[in-house]
C-alpha positions in Angstrom: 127.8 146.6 161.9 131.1 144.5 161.1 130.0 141.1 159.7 132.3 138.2 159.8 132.0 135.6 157.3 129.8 132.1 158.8 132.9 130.4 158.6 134.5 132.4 161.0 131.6 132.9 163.2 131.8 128.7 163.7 135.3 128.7 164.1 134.9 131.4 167.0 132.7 129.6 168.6 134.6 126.2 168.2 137.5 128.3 169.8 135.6 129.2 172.9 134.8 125.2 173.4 138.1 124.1 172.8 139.3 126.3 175.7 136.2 126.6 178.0 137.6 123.8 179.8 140.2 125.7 181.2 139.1 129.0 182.2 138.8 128.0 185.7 142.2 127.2 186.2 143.4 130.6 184.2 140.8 132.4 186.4 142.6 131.7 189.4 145.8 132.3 188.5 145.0 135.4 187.4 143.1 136.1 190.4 146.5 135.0 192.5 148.6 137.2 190.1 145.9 140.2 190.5 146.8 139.6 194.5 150.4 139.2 194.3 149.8 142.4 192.4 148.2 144.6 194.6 150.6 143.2 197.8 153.5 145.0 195.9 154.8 148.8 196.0 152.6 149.1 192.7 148.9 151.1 193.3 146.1 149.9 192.0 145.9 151.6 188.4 149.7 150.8 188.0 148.9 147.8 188.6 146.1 147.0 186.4 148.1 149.5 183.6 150.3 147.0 184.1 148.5 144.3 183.4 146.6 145.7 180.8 149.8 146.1 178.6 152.2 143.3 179.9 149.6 140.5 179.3 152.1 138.1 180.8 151.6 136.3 184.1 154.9 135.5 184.4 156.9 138.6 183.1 154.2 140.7 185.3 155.6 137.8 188.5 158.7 138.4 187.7 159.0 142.4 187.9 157.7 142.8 191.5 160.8 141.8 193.5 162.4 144.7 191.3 160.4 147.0 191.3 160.2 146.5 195.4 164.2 146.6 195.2 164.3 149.8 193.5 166.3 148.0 190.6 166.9 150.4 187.8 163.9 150.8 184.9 166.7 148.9 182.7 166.9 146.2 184.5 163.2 145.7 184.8 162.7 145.9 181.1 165.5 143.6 180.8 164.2 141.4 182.9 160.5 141.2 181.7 161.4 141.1 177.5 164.2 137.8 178.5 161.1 136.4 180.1 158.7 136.8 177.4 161.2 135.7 174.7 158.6 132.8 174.4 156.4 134.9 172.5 159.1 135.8 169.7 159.3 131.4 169.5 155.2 131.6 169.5 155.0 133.8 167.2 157.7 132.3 165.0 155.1 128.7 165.0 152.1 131.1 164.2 153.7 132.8 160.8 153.8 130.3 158.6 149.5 130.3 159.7 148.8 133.5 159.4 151.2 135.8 157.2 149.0 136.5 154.7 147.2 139.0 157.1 147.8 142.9 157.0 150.5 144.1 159.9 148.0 145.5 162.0 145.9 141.8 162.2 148.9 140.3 162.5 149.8 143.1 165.6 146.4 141.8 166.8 146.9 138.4 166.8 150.4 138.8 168.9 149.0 140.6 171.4 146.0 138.3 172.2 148.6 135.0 172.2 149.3 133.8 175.3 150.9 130.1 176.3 147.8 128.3 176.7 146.3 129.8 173.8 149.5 129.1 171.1 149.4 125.4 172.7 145.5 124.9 172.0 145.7 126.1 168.9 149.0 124.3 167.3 146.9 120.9 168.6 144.2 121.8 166.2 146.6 120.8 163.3 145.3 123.6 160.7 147.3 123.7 157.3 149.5 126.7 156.3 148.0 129.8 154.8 144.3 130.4 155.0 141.9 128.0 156.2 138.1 128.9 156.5 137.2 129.4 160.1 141.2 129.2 161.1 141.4 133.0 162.3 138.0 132.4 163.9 138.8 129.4 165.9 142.0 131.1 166.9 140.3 134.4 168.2 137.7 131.8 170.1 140.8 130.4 171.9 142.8 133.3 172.8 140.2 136.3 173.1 138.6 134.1 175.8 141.6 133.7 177.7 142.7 137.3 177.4 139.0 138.1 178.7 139.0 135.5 181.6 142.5 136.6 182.4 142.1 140.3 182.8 138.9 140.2 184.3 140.4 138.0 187.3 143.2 139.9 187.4 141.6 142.9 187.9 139.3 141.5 190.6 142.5 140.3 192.5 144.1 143.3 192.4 141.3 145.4 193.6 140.4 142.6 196.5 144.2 142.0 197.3 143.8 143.7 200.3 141.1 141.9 202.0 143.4 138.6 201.6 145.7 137.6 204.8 149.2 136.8 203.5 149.0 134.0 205.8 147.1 132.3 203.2 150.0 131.2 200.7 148.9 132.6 197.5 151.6 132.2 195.4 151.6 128.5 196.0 148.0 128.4 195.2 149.0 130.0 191.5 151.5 127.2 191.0 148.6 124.3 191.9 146.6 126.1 189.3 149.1 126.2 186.1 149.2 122.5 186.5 146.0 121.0 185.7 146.3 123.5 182.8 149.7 122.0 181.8 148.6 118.6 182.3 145.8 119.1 180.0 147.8 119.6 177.3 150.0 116.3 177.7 148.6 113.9 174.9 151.6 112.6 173.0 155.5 110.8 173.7 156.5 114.1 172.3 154.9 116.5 174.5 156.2 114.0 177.6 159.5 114.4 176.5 159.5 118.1 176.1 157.8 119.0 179.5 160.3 116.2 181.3 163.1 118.4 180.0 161.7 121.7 180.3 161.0 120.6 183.8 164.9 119.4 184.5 166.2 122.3 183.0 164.3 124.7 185.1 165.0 123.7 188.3 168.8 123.4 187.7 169.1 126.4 186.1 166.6 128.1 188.9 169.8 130.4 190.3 170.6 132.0 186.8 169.6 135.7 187.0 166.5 137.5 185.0 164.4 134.4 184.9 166.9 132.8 182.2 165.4 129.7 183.5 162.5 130.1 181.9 163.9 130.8 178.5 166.2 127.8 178.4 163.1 125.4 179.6 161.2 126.5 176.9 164.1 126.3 174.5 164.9 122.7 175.3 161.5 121.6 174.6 161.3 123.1 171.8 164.4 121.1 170.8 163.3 117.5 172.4 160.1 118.0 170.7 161.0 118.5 167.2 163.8 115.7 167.6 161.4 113.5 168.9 158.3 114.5 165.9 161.5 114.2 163.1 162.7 110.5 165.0 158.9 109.3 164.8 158.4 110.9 161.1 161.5 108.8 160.0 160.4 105.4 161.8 157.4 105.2 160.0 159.0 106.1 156.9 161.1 103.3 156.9 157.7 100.9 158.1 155.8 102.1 155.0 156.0 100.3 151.8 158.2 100.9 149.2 155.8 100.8 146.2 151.9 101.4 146.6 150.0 98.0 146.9 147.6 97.3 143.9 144.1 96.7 145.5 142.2 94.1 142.8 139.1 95.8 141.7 136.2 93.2 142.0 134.3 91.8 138.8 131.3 92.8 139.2 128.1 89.9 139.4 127.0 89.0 136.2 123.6 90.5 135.0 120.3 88.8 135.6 119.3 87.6 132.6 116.7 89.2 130.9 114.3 88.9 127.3 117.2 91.5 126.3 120.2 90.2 127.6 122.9 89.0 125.9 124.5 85.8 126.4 128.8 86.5 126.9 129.6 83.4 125.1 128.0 84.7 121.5 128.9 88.2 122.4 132.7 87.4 122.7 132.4 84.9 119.5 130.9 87.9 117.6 133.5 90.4 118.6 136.6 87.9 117.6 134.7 87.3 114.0 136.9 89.3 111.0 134.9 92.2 109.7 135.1 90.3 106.5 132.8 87.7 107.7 130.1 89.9 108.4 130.2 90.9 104.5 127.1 89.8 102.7 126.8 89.1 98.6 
């Protein structure tokens, strides 16, 4: 039986709290995914072969209309890969965190990243290189989403059918990305970035194969690390030049004692020539 180091063990489960606050949310857009799904010319084990091996809520979004267009194989493949050309960026941030793994762990790790996963763990702040509990806490994070996500996926596809389209679905996934989103929003940094993701999604919304999407993510990317380099600078400048010399305290003098010694004689003693203390 595989046994995983303590360390590891905690950080797993410290993963799985970090994210449990979510799941909800990612349950039901996978569950509107698995719908949208199962509504398309795809069947049901194409559709969850699919999903099995995409892994991508939006790249698996973004296929349908083609695949009910009869586009051309190419076209769907080009369409799905610009769309996840996130993951290449993600998986840029995660190197630097985990390259001393074999390939295949590292194969691993790719394939169980998602958005919200890369985005909960980059807030954790780990160091570079190994870290006790790092891959743990990261496996905690993303292997619960990839669970969450599949299973309500699944469940949508399969029950697709007994849901009117009357109901508006595919509105109901957008509601649920953004308490997830919103979540996520705790610096001037982040603002910035999703402000200008935002902006540049909608008014590049008519550029073909999703483009959007990759320019969005792109531009925050940019605003962000402008804005983390602006801030690093500022408080450059505010700190001081030279290191500050705290006084170290004298400490209390002694309670005197049948054994103490009085400072006065002491220091009289020391400052006497050695030749003084010469007797004959």
């Amino acid at each position: 039986m595989l046994r995983l180091p303590a360390a590891e063990r905690e950080g797993f489960a410290a993963g799985f709290r970090i994210i449990s606050p979510l799941l909800p949310a990612i349950f039901s857009w996978g569950l509107v995914t698995g719908v949208a799904m199962s509504k398309s010319v795809l069947t049901v084990p194409q559709a969850i072969g699919m999903s099995l091996m995409l892994y991508a809520g939006s790249a698996q979004l973004a296929s349908l209309p083609l695949f009910a267009a009869g586009m051309p194989l190419w076209t769907i493949l080009l369409t799905v890969g610009i769309v996840n050309l996130r993951f290449v960026i993600f998986s840029a941030g995660l190197q630097p965190h985990f390259s001393y793994l074999s390939l295949p762990r590292r194969i691993a790790l790719g394939y169980v990243n998602g958005d919200l996963g890369f985005v909960m763990f980059m807030n954790q702040n780990f160091g570079n290189g190994y870290v006790p509990g790092k891959e743990g806490t990261y496996y905690g994070i993303t292997l619960s989403n990839w669970a969450v996500w599949h299973v309500s996926t699944i469940l949508g596809i399969v029950l697709g059918a007994l849901v009117p389209d009357s109901w508006g679905l595919g509105f109901a996934g957008t509601l649920a990305l953004i308490p997830m989103m919103v979540h996520t929003i705790n610096s001037r940094s982040t603002m910035l970035a999703v402000a200008l993701a935002s902006l540049i999604g909608v008014l590049a919304f008519d550029l073909p194969y999703r483009l959007n999407l990759v320019l969005g993510v792109l531009g925050a990317l940019a605003a962000g690390m402008v804005c983390d380099e602006l801030a690093a600078r500022h408080a450059k400048r505010l700190a001081p030049a030279h290191p500050v010399k705290v006084p170290i305290a004298a400490s209390p003098p002694a309670a005197a004692g049948p054994n103490a010694v009085e400072p006065q004689k002491d220091a009289v003693h020391s400052a006497r020539h050695p030749s003084e203390d010469r007797r004959g």
